[in-house]
Every structure is written in C-alpha cells, then in structure tokens.
N, C-alpha and C positions, 0 to 999 in steps of 0.2 A: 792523433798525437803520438810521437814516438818514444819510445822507450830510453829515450836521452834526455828527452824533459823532465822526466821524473827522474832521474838523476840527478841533472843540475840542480834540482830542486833540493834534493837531501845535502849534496856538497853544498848547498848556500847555507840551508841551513846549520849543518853541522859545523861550517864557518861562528855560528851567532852559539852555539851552545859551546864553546871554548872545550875545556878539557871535560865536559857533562854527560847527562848519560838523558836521551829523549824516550819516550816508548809510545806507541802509538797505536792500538789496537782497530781494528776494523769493528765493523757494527756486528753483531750479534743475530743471527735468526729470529725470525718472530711468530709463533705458532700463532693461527687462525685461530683453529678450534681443533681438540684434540692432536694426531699428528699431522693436521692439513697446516703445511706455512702459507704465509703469508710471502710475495712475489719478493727474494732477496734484491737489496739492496745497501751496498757498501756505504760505509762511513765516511763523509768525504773529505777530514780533514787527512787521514790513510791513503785515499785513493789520491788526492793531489799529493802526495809524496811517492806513492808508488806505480800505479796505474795496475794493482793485482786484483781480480777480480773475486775471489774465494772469499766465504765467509769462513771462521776459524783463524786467522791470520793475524799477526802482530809485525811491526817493524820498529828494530830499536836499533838505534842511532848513536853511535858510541865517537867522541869527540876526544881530541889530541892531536898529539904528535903523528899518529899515524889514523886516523878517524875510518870509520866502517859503517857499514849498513847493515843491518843483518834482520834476515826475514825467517819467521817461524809462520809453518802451514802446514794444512795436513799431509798425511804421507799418501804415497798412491795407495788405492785399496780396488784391488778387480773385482771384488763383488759389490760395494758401493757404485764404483762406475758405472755399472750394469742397468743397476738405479738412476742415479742423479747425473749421469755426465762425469767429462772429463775430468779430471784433477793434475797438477802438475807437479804436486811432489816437490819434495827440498831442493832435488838436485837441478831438475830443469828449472824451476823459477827462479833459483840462482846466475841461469845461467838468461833465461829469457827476459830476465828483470835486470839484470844485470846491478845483483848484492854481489857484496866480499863476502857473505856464507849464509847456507840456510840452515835450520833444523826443525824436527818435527815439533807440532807446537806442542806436545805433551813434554818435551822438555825445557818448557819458558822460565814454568816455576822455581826452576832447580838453575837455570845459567842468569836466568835474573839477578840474582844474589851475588854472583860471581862478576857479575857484569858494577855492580856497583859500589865495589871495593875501594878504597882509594880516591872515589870521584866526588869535586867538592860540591855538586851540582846535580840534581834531579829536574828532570823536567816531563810534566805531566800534565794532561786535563783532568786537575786536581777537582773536587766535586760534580763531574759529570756524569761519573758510573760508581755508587757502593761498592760495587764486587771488585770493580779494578782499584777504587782507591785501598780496598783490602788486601789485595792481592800483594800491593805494593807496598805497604804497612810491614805484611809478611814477611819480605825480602827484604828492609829496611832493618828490621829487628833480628834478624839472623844474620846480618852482619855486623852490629852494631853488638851481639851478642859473643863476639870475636875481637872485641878491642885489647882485650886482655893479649891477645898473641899479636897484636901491631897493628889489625886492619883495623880500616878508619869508614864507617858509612857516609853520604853526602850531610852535608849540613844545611844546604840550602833545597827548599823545593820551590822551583818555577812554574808557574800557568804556560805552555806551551801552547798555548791557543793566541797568544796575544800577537808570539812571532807570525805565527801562523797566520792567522788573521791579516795583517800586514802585508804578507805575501802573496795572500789570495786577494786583497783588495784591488790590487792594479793586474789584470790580465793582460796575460801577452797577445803575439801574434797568432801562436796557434791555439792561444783560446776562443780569442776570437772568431778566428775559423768556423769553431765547432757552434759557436753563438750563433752565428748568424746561421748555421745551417737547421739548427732549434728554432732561429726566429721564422726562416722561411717557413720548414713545416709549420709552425702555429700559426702562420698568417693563413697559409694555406687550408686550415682546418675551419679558423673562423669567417673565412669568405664562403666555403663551401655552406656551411650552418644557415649561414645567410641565404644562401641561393635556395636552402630547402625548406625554410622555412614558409607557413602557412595558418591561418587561424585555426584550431580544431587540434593540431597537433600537441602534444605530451611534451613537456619539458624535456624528458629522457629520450624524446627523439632527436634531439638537435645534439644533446650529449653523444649519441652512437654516432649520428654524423663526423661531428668530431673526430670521437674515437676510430672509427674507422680511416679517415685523413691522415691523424696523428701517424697508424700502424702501417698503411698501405705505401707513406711517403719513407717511411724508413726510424723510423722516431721510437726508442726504445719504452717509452710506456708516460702517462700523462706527469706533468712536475709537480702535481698537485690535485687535490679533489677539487674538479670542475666545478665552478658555480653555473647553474643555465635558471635566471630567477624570472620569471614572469609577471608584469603588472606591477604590484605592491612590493611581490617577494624582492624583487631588487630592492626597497628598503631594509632589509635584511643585511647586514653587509657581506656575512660570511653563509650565508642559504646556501646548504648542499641536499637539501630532496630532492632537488630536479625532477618531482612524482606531479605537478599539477599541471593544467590544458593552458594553452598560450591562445588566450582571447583575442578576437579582431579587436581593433583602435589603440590595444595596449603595445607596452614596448618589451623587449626581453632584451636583459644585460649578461651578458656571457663572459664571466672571466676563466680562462681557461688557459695553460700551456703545455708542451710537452718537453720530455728531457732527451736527450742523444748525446753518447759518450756523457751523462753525469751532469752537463753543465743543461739550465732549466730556460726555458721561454717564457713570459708572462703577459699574457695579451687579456684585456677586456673591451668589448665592445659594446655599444647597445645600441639598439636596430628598433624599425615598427615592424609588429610582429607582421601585419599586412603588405610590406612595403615603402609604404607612404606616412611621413612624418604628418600629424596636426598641429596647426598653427601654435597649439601651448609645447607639444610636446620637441616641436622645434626651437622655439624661443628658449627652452634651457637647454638645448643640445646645445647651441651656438654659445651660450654660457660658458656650458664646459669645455667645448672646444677652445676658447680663448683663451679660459682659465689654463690649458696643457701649453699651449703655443706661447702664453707668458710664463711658465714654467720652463719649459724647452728655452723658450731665451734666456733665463737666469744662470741655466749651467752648462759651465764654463770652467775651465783651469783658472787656478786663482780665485773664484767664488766660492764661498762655503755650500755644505750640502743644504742649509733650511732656505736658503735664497729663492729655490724654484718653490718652494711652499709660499716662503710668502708671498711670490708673485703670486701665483694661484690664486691666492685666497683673497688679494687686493681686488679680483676682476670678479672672483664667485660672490665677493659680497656689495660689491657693487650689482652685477647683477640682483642677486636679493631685494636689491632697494628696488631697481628696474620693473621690478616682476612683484613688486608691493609686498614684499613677504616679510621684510625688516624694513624699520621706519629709522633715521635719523641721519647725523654726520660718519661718514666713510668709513675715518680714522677713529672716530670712539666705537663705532660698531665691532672693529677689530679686537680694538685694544680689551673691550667686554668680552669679547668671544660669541658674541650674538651669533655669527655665521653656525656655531656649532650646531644648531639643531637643525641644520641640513647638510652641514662638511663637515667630520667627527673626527675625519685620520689622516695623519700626513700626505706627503703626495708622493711619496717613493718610498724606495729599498733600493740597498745593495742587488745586485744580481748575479749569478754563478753557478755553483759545485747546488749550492743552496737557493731556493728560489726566495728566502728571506739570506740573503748571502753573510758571512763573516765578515767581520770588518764593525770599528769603533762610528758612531757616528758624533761623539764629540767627545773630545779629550780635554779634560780640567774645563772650562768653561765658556770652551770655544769649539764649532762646530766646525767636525772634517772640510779641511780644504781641497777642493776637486783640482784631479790631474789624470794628464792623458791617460789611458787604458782603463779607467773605472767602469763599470758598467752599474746602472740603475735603471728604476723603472720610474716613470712619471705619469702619475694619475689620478687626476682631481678628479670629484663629484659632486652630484646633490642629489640627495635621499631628501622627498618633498612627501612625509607619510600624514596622511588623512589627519583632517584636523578640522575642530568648529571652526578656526579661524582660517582656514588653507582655504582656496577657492577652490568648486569642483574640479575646472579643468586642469589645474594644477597636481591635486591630489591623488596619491600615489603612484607620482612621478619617481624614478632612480635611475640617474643614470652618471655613469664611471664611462673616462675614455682613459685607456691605457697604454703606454710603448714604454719598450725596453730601450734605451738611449745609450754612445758609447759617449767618454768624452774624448776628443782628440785637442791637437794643439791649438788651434783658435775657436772651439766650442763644442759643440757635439753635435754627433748622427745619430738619427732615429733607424735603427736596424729592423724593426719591423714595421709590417707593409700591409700589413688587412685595412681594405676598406673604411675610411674613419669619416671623410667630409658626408654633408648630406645626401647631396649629389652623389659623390661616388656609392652610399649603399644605398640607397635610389636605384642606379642604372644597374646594380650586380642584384639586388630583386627584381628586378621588372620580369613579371610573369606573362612574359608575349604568348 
C-alpha cells in the first residue's frame, strides 16, 4: 500500500472533523518482563491513517480552512540506532509520510494546547487509554485557563473511533490486495498442519508447522494466539495450551491466522488426526459444513449482518435433531435457544487492521447492512462435550469450519482456500 492511501485517508477524514482538532496516538510498547519487550505492534486505528511504523508516535489532524496533518516521533538518536534499528526522525517522515510538518514527540505536550485554541471540536478515543485522556484534560485546561485574554478551548469532545470505524469497515482495493495475500499464507499454513499431522504428535507440533509456513511464506507474525485443540480440547472454544498428544480416531480443530502489512487472516479447520473421518465424526462435519454454505449464502449486500447466523443455526439445529441430540419442533427449538449447548457464538466478525475488526454491528435496533468491500469471517460449530446423556460416539466431538468472506456486488467470495470438504482433507492427508 502506498503512501497516498494514507493520505487520502487523513484528507477524508479531516473533511468529516470540519474546523476540529483529531489526535491519534500509536500503541505503546509492552514490556515482557523486566527490560525484554514484548514483539512491537502499532495501533491500528494510527497505522490506517498513517502507514508509520515507530512506536512513540502521535498524529493530529487539525481541520479548516487550510487543514494539516502533523506527525510527532522520535528524533534520530545514533546510539539508539545502534540498538534497535533505524528511526526516521521529524524531518524524513515528513517528507516520507508525506505530513504538512513533524516534531519531536517530546514536544506534543506543549503544541497540544496551542493546537486547540479556538477549535470548537475535539476529537478522541475518549476512554480507551487513562494516560491520554489525561494528557488531554491537561491541554484542555491550560487553555481554557487563558479565557480571560480571548482564547476559547473546544466545547465539544467527539469519539473518533466511530468515524473511524466507518471507514475502516468497507475495504478498498488495496486492502484487499494485502487480504488475500494474509488469506493465501494462512491457507497455506493450515494445509501444511494437515499434511504433517499423525497420531502421537504434541499439539505444539502442528503450531511450529504452522509457524514456520506463516514466516517462510513472508507473513509478518501470527493474528492471533493459535488454537491447535485436540479431542475434547476443541470443546474449549478459546484453548490456547496447545501442550497435549493428538490421539488416533480423534479430531484436531485448528484456528489459526497470520497478519501481513497489519491486515489479519482468520482460518479454522478441523481434520482427523489420523486422516480418516469416522462415520460419527463425519455426520457432524457435514453439519457444519452446511451450516457455513447456508451462511455463505445469506450474505450479501442489502442483507444484514445476523442473516448468515441465522442461517447457520436454522441447519445446526436441525442437525441436532438428526443426530438425537435435541428433541422437538425446528422453530421452538431456536426460539428457546436449545442449540446453545452445542453453538454458543455467532458466526462471524468484522475482519481487517483487527482480527475482531472496527466497525458497529447494529445501530439503534437494527443490524449493519452488508455492502461491497466488507470483509468477515463465517463460522459455525458444534462443541458436542461429554455428557450422561451424549452418546459415546458423539462425545467430545468440536468442531468449527471457518473462512474469511469478501462481500462484492451480487454476493460474496470466500478468499481463503485451505482444504475444507471431507474429501479434499482426505486426499491432502493420505500418507502413501
């Protein structure tokens, strides 16, 4: 993505905050333990307005008659670089980012105040960091401490996340780009998983599989902490030990993606750990596969976003009846919520910058209506965990089919491509 997209980006913006003042900080460093950090990672509601990689960094967005960008970062330091790498300093990221001006950030606190004179409008992600909404408090009262000599502080403060949000909800063409080039590498990781998998193996072997795919294909680091659950653990929805042995006849459910350039992949699969489905452990795979494909058909521009839920959950609880697990009529089973105690969570997210992405999913009492360039993820389950009344071969069944979906003008494309049918992860196990 070039350095002009994040531009349009701030000139759209600073369109929508009129004569206002935006401020936007990057994320923060995150110590490990003692001085070992933790792998940086930018904030992304920062990075999709700027595309700057540095932590230490703010950009405020000063709206009008004649409107500006202005980025504060740190300054070059040759014995820091020596350390940590390059740094680009005020003057080049001005010029490389392409702001109307930069300065070091140690003088934020002090042009802050000066920056918000006059302006009838503030605009911030008001409750998402104490230290910034002090910061800003700080510079709010120091001008407002000057009323006496004419100057006027904003009167209104704005949630900047909302615009924001908004904007990050419908992806362009060059985010797309980078999506699918996140969805390839994650397909790629989870077919390989697949191929190396074997009874006797350690959950955290199929994780390095992964991991290594992820890094070897070009993919800046995973979107997320891997699930690789074996047996039961996929009842678990959110299992991250990845520490226990993937027993023959069981299955392992792998949700897993990775990030490139910022924007995340989200893929889950579940496989037999041996190769070969058994007849129970098929009969709900088909379940779930249904349950995605009448999901996948619900959305659509013009449909709201719960449509592919409830398709979903129209076929999972039908299944449920199929498979003796719930007793009665269709439409009361729903309306009770019986299916819950084997499908507990919607069937999608937003997708993007964030792997749970920005973006409203109902406003006032009605749920977001889908349009082209959205992206989400679709994926139904059933967690079938051990029970007097569960049948053996049933019990502690889990299994999640996942894809990342775009929407376009008469529906949508499924952008990732790891092995999903029976058949196709059949023939990508077959251990000739």
């Amino acid at each position: 993505m070039t350095h002009a997209h994040f531009l349009a980006r701030r000139k759209r913006l600073l369109k929508t905050i009129g004569d206002g003042v935006a401020i936007v900080p990057t994320a923060p460093e995150v110590i490990r333990n003692r001085d070992a950090h933790h792998l940086y990672r930018f904030d992304s509601y920062f990075w999709y307005l700027t595309g700057f990689p540095e932590p230490e960094a703010v950009v405020v967005l000063i709206g009008g008659k004649k409107p500006k960008s202005i980025l504060f970062c740190r300054e070059k330091h040759e014995e820091r670089e020596i350390w940590d790498g390059y740094r680009y300093g005020p003057k080049a990221a001005k010029t490389a980012f392409g702001f109307d001006a930069a300065y070091p950030i140690e003088q934020l606190d002090k042009k802050l105040a000066e920056f918000l004179v006059d302006r009838d409008t503030l605009w911030h992600a008001i409750g998402h960091d104490a230290e910034w909404d002090a910061r800003i408090a700080k510079a709010l009262n120091e001008v407002r401490a000057q009323t006496r000599a004419g100057k006027r502080a904003p009167r209104a403060i704005h949630d900047l996340r909302a615009e924001l949000d908004g904007m990050r909800l419908v992806k362009d063409s060059a985010e797309a780009g980078i999506q699918q080039r996140s969805a390839d590498i994650a397909s790629a990781g989870h077919a390989r998983a697949m191929r190396a998998c074997r009874p006797g193996m350690a959950e955290y072997e199929l994780e390095a599989e992964l991991t290594y795919e992820f890094r070897k294909r070009g993919a800046d680091a995973h979107a997320y902490t891997p699930i690789v659950a074996g047996g039961t653990n996929a009842c678990v929805l959110h299992y991250v030990s990845n520490d226990k042995v993937l027993n023959d006849h069981t299955l392992v459910l792998i949700d897993a993606g990775c990030e490139v350039d910022g924007y995340a992949a989200d893929i889950t699969r579940t496989f037999p750990v041996n190769g070969r489905f058994n007849p129970a452990q098929k009969d709900v795979y088909e379940i779930v596969l249904a349950a995605q494909t009448a999901a996948v058909a619900a959305t659509a521009p013009g449909r709201h976003f719960m449509e592919g839920h409830d398709a979903a959950v129209r076929v999972l609880t039908q299944g449920l009846i199929d498979l003796k697990l719930l007793t009665g009529n269709l439409d009361n089973l729903i309306e009770k919520g019986d299916y819950k105690r084997f499908y507990m969570h919607r069937t999608g997210h937003w997708l993007g910058l964030d792997v749970h992405d920005a973006g409203e999913y109902k406003v006032g009492d009605a749920w977001t209506t889908l349009q082209p360039g959205m992206t989400l993820t679709v994926e139904p389950g059933l967690y079938i965990r051990p029970g007097t009344d569960i049948p053996p071969a049933l019990a502690g069944i889990g299994i999640r089919i996942e894809d990342d979906v775009r929407v376009t003008e008469n529906g949508c494309d499924i952008f990732t491509t790891a092995p999903k049918t029976v058949a196709e992860i059949e023939e990508v196990m077959r251990h000739d």
